[in-house]
C-alpha positions in Angstrom: 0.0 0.0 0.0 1.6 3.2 -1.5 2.0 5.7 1.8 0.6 9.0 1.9 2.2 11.7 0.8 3.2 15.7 1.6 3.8 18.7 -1.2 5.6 21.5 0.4 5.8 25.1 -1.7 8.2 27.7 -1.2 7.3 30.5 -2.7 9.3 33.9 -3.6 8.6 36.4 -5.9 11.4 35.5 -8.4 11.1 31.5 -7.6 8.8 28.6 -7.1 10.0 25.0 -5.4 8.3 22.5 -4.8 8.8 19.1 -3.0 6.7 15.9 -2.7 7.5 14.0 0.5 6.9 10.5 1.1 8.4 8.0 4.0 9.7 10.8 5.5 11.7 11.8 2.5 12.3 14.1 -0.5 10.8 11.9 -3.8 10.5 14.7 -6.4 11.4 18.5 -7.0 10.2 20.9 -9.3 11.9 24.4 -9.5 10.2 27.6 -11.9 11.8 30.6 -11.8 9.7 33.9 -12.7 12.4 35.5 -15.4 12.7 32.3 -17.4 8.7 31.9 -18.0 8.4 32.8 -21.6 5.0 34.0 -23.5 4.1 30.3 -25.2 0.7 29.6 -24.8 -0.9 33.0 -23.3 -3.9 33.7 -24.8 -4.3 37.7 -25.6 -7.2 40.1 -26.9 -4.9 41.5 -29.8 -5.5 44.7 -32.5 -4.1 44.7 -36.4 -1.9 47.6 -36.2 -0.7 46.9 -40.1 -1.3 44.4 -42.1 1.7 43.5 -45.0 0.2 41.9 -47.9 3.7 41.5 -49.4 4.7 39.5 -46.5 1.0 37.7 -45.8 1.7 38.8 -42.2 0.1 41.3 -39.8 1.5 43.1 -37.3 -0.8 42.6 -33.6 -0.6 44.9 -30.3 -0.8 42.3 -27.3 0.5 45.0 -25.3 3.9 44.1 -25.0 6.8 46.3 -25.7 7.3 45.3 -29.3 4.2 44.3 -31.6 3.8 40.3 -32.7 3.9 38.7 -35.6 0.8 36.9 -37.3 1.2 34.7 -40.9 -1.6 33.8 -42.7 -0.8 30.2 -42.2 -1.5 30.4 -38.6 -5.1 31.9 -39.2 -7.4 29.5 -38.2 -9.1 28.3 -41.1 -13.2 27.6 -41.0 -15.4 25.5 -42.7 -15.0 26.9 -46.6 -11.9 28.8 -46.2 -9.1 28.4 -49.3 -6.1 26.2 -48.6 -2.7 26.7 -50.0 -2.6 25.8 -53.5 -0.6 22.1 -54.2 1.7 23.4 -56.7 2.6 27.0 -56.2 2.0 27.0 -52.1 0.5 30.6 -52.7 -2.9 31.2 -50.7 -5.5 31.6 -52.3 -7.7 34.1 -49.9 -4.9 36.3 -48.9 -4.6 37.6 -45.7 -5.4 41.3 -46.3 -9.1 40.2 -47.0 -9.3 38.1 -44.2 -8.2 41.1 -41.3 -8.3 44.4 -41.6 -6.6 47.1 -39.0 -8.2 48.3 -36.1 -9.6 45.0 -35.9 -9.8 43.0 -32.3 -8.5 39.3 -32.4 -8.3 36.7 -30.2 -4.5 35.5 -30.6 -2.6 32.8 -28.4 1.6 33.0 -28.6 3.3 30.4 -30.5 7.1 31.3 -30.4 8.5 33.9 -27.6 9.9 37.0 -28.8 13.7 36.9 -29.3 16.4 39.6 -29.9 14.5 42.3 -31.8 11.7 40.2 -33.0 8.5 40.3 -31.8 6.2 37.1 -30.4 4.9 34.8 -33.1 1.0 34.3 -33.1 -2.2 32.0 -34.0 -5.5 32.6 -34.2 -6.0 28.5 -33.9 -6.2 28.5 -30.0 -5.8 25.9 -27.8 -5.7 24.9 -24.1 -3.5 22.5 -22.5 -4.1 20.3 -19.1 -2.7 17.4 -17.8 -3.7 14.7 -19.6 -5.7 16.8 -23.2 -5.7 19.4 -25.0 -8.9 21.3 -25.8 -9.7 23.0 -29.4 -12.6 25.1 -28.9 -12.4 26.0 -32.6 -12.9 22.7 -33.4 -15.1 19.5 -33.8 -12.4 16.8 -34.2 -10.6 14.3 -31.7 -7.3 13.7 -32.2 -4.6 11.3 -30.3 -1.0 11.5 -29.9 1.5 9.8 -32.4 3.2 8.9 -29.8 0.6 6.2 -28.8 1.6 3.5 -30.8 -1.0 0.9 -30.4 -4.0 1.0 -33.2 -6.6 -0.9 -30.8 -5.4 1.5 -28.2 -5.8 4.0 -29.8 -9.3 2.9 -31.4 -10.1 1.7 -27.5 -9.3 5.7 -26.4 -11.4 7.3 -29.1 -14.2 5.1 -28.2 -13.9 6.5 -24.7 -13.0 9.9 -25.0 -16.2 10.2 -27.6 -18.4 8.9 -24.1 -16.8 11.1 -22.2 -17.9 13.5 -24.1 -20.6 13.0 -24.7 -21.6 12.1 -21.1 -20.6 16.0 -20.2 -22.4 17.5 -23.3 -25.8 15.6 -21.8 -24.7 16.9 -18.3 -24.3 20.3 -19.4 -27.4 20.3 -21.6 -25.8 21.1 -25.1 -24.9 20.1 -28.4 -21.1 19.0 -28.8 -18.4 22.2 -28.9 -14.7 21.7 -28.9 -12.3 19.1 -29.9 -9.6 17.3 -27.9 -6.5 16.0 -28.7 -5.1 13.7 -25.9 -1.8 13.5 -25.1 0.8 10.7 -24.2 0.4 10.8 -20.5 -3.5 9.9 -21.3 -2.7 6.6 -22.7 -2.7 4.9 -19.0 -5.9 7.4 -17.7 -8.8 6.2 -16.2 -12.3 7.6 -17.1 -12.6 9.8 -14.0 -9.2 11.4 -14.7 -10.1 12.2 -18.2 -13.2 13.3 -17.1 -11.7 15.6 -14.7 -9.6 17.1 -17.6 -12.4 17.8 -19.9 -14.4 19.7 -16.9 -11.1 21.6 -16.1 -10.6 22.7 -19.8 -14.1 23.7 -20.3 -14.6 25.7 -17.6 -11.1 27.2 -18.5 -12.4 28.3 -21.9 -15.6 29.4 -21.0 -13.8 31.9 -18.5 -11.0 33.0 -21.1 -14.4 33.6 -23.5 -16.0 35.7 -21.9 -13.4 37.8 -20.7 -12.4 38.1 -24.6 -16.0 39.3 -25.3 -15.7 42.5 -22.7 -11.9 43.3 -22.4 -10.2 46.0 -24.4 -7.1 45.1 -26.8 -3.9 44.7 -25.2 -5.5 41.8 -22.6 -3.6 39.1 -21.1 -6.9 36.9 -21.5 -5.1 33.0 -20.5 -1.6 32.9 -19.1 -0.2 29.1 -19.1 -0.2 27.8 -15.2 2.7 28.7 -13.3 4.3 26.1 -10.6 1.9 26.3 -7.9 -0.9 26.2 -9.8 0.3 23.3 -11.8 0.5 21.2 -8.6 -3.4 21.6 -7.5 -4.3 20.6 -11.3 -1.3 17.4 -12.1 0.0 16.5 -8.7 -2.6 16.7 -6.5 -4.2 12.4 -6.1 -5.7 10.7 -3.0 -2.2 9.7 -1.5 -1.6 13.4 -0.9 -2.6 14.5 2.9 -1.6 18.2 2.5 -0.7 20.9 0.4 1.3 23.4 2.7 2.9 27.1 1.0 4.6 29.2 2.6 3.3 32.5 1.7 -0.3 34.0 2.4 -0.4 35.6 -1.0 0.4 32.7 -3.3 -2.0 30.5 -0.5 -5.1 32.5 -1.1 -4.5 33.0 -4.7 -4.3 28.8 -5.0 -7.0 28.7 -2.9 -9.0 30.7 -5.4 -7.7 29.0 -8.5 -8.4 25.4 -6.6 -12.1 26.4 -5.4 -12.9 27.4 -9.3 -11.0 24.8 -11.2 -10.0 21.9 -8.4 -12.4 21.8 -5.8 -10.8 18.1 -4.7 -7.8 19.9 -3.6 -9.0 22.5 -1.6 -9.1 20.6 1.9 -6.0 19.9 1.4 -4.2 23.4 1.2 -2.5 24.8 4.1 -0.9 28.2 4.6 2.6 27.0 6.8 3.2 29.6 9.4 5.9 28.1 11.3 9.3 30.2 12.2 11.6 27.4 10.2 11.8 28.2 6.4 9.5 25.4 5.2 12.1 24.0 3.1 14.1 23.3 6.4 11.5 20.9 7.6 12.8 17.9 5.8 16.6 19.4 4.9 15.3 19.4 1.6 18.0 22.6 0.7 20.4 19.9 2.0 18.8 17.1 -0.6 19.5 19.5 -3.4 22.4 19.7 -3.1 23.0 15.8 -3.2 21.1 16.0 -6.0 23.6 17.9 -8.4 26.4 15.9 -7.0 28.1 13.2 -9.0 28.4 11.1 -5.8 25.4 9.7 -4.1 26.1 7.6 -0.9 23.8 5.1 0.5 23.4 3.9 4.0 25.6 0.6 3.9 28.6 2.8 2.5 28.3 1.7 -1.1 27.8 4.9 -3.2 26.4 5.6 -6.9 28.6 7.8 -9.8 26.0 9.8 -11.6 26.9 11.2 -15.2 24.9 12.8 -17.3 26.3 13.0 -21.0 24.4 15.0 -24.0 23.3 11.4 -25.2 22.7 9.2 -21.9 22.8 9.3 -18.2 25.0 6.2 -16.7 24.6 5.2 -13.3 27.2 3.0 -11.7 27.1 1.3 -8.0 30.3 0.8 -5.9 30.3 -1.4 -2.9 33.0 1.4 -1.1 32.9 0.6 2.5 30.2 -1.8 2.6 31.0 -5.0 5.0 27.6 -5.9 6.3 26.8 -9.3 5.0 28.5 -12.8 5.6 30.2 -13.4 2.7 30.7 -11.0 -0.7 27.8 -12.7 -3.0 25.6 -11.1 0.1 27.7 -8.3 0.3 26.7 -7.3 -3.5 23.1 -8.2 -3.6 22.5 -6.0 0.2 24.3 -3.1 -2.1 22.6 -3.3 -5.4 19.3 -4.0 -3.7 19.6 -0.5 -1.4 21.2 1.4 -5.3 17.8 -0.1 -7.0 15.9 2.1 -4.3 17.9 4.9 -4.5 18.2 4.5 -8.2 14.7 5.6 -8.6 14.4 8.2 -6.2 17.7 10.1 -8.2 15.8 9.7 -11.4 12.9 11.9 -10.2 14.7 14.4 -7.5 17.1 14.9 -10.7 14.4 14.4 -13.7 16.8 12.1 -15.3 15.1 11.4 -19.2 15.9 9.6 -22.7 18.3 6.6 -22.4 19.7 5.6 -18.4 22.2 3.1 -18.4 22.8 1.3 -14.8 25.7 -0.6 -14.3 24.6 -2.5 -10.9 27.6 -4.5 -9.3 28.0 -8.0 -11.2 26.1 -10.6 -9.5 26.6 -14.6 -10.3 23.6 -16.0 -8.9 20.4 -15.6 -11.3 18.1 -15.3 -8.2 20.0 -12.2 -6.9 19.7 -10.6 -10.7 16.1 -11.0 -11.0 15.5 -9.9 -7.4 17.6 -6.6 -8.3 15.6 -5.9 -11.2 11.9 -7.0 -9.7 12.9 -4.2 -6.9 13.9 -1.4 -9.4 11.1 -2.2 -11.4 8.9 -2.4 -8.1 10.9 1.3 -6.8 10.4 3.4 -10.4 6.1 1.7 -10.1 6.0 5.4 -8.1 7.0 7.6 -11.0 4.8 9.5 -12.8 7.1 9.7 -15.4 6.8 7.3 -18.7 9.4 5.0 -18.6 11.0 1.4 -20.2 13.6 -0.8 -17.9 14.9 -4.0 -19.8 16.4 -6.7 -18.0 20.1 -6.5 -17.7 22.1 -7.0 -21.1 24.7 -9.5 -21.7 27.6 -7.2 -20.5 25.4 -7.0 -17.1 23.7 -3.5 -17.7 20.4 -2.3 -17.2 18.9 -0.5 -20.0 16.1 2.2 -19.5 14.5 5.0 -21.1 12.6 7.8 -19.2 10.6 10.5 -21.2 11.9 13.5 -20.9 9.2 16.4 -19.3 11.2 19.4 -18.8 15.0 20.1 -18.1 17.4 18.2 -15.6 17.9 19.7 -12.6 21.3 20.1 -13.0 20.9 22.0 -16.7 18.4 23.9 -14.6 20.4 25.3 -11.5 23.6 24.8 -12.7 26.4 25.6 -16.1 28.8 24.5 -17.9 32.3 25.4 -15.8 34.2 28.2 -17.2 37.4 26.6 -16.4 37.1 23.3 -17.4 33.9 23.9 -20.0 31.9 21.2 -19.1 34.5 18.9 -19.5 34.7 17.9 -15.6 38.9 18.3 -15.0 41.3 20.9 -16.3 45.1 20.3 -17.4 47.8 19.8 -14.8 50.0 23.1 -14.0 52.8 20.8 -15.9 50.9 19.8 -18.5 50.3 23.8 -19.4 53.9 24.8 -18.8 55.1 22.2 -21.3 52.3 23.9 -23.8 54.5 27.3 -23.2 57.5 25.6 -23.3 56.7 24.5 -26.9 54.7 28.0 -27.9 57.6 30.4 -26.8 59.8 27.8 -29.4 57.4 28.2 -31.7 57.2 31.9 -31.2 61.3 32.2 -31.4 61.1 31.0 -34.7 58.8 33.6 -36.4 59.7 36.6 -34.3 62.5 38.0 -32.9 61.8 40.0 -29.5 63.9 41.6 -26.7 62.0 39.4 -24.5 59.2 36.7 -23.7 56.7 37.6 -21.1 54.5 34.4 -20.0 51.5 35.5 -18.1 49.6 32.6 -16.3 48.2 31.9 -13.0 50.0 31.1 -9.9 50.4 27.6 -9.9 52.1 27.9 -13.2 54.5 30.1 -12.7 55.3 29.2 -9.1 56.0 25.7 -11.3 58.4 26.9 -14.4 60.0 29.1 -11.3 60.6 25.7 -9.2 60.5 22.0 -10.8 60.4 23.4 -14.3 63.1 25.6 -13.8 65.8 24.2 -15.2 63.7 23.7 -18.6 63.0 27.3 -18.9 66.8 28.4 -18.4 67.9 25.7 -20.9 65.1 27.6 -23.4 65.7 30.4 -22.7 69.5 29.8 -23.7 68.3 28.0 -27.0 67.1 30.8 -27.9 68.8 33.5 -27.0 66.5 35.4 -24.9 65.5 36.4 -22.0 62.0 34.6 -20.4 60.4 36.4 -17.6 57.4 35.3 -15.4 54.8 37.0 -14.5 51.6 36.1 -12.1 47.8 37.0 -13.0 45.0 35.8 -10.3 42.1 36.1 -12.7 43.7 33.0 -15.1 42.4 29.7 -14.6 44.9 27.2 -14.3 45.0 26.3 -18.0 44.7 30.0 -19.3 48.4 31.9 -20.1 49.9 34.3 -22.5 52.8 34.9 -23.8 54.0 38.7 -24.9 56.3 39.8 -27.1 58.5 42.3 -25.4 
């Protein structure tokens, strides 16, 4: 029986965390930082301020600082409207008979505005929730490529067209609005989807009718930030309480809940308690672990965590661990505790696309599929879509896990400067052979008074001490002086070398 479960929210007005606690412990964080929200997917009341028939685009006021961009092929073609012609592409109803300026549209943001270009726009609107995604412009029910299966798919249009239907009777009206449903829908049950076609409804009735009596310039829909996202994707009956830490963003949920999520309402809790909220389960702490490459676990084995551009590996170490009676014990204690831990890193970190796991080699069968029953048992609590094979012939677990939005790491942290991602920089030898060899290099096309190397202080406190005795013999060679001199600001592979 799954336990129950705690979402804490810190809030701040440049930041949003939040954590999901269960057993006691961190399971998941989510971090949403006010700057980096971009425009895609608000929904505006927008006005033509000049339409380019050379370009088939119009330029729309949404009230930002610079005006947005609208092509004709992102007008939301009707029943009878022209299509692009097959051969020549050209449209055949252009666009400057189809607006006119001054006029008011309803436009929703489909690329943020970059450098000195303004947003990109639609008049084909849509809203997003958890599971679908609603068309209110039109009749037609789409699925997701990415569900693969044709009798699932043919088994979800049969129910989603129920659904439907079932709300159209409830509601007392003729069918409105199409949906397409997403990936995440493929394992939903009928109440959930249910849920999402009430939620979107009522979303687009609201965004309506404030279109029909606000002036140009209107932020009618903005996407959900964090906060609200948790009350309307996270919130299930194994979560007990919703606690945030600020009054503001606590009645402004509370609001948002009692119109969209009443189920979640009971469970909201403004924290009031002296300790930053955070500091309740050392989750600041748990961060922390979570960028590291080194993970320990209890018995003193330890996981190496690296994430590459194409996969993430995982790879268990025994280190300290003694416990058991003899070492076939020893490794199964240790892989079994890294197959727990395992899953918990993949959500604190939002590990996606290909995981490899490299679990210490076991020799007994029973103690592989045990491993792998457990990992399979521990990743059961993701939300996440995921695959897990069984372990390969060179002993490795294979896994995918789709990717939702950015690591962790690529989100709170960057590339070092000084070793540019690469994890480890050159020795202070290693660079003062590199200026050993330029300054020859240099000698041989120029001919200076003298060579100044500038580098930081571990390299010249080397070619002053060990390397000594190469830079005199160079300096000889050549005929010229070589002097040293120290800048603080150069990381330990940086250096120069002026010609005096």
């Amino acid at each position: 029986m799954p336990s129950s479960q705690d979402i804490l929210i810190n809030w701040t007005p440049q930041e949003t965390r939040v954590a999901i606690i269960e057993g006691g412990a961190v399971q998941e964080l989510h971090v949403e930082r006010t700057l980096e929200r971009g425009l895609v997917g608000n929904i505006y009341a927008g006005k033509v301020v000049r339409v380019l028939p050379g370009m088939q685009s119009a330029f729309i006021d949404i009230g930002l600082e610079r005006a947005a961009f609208l092509h004709v092929a992102d007008l939301h073609r009707e029943d009878g409207q022209a299509k692009p012609h097959p051969r020549s592409g050209e449209v055949q109803v252009p666009i400057e008979k189809r607006v006119h300026e001054g006029q008011t549209l309803m436009v929703q943001v489909i690329k943020d505005p970059i450098g000195t270009k303004g947003a990109r726009l639609s008049t084909q609107v849509s809203v997003a929730g958890r599971l679908l995604v609603f068309l209110p412009q039109d009749d037609h029910l789409g699925i997701s490529q990415k569900i693969g299966s044709p009798e699932l798919r043919d088994q979800l249009r049969e129910r989603m067209l129920r659904l439907i239907g079932e709300a159209d009777n409830r509601e007392g009206r003729t069918r409105s609005g199409g949906f397409i449903l997403r990936t995440n829908a493929e394992d939903a049950s009928d109440d959930e989807l249910a849920a999402d076609i009430a939620y979107l409804r009522k979303t687009w009735a609201t965004i309506r009718d404030q279109g029909l009596k606000s002036p140009p310039g209107t932020l009618l829909y903005q996407e959900l930030n964090l906060a609200q996202r948790v009350l309307r994707d996270l919130v299930n009956d194994l979560v007990a309480s919703i606690r945030v830490d600020s009054l503001i963003q606590f009645d402004a949920l509370k609001a948002f809940g009692e119109e969209f999520t009443p189920s979640a309402v009971a469970k909201l809790h403004h924290y009031k308690g002296e300790r930053p909220i955070f500091d309740l389960y050392n989750i600041d702490t748990e961060i922390e672990k979570a960028l590291a490459r080194r993970v320990d676990l209890k018995s003193g084995g330890y996981l190496i965590v690296d994430q590459t551009e194409a996969l993430t590996t995982i790879d268990v170490n025994t280190g300290g661990y003694v416990g058991a009676r003899n070492f076939d014990d020893t490794i199964f204690k240790t892989n079994l505790e890294a197959a727990q831990a395992i899953a918990r890193q993949l959500r604190l970190r939002n590990l996606g696309g290909i995981i490899i796991v490299d679990f210490i080699d076991m020799l007994r069968e029973d103690h592989r599929d045990n491993v792998l029953s457990e990992f399979r048992k521990q990743l059961a609590k993701d939300r996440t879509k995921h695959t897990v094979s069984g372990f390969s012939p060179l002993g490795l677990v294979e896994m995918t896990r789709k990717r939702t939005r950015e690591s962790l790491a690529h989100m709170l942290c960057e590339p070092c400067p000084t070793c540019e991602g690469r994890g480890q920089v050159k020795t202070a030898r290693t660079v003062c052979y590199n200026i050993l060899r330029e300054i020859l290099r240099e000698a041989r096309q120029f001919n200076p008074k003298e060579f100044r190397v500038v580098a930081s202080a571990a390299v010249v406190e080397m070619l002053l001490d060990e390397e000594s005795q190469h830079l005199a013999g160079l300096s000889d060679f050549i005929g010229k002086p070589v002097s040293l001199q120290t800048e603080p600001s150069m990381s330990p592979e940086q250096y120069d070398i002026v010609l005096l």
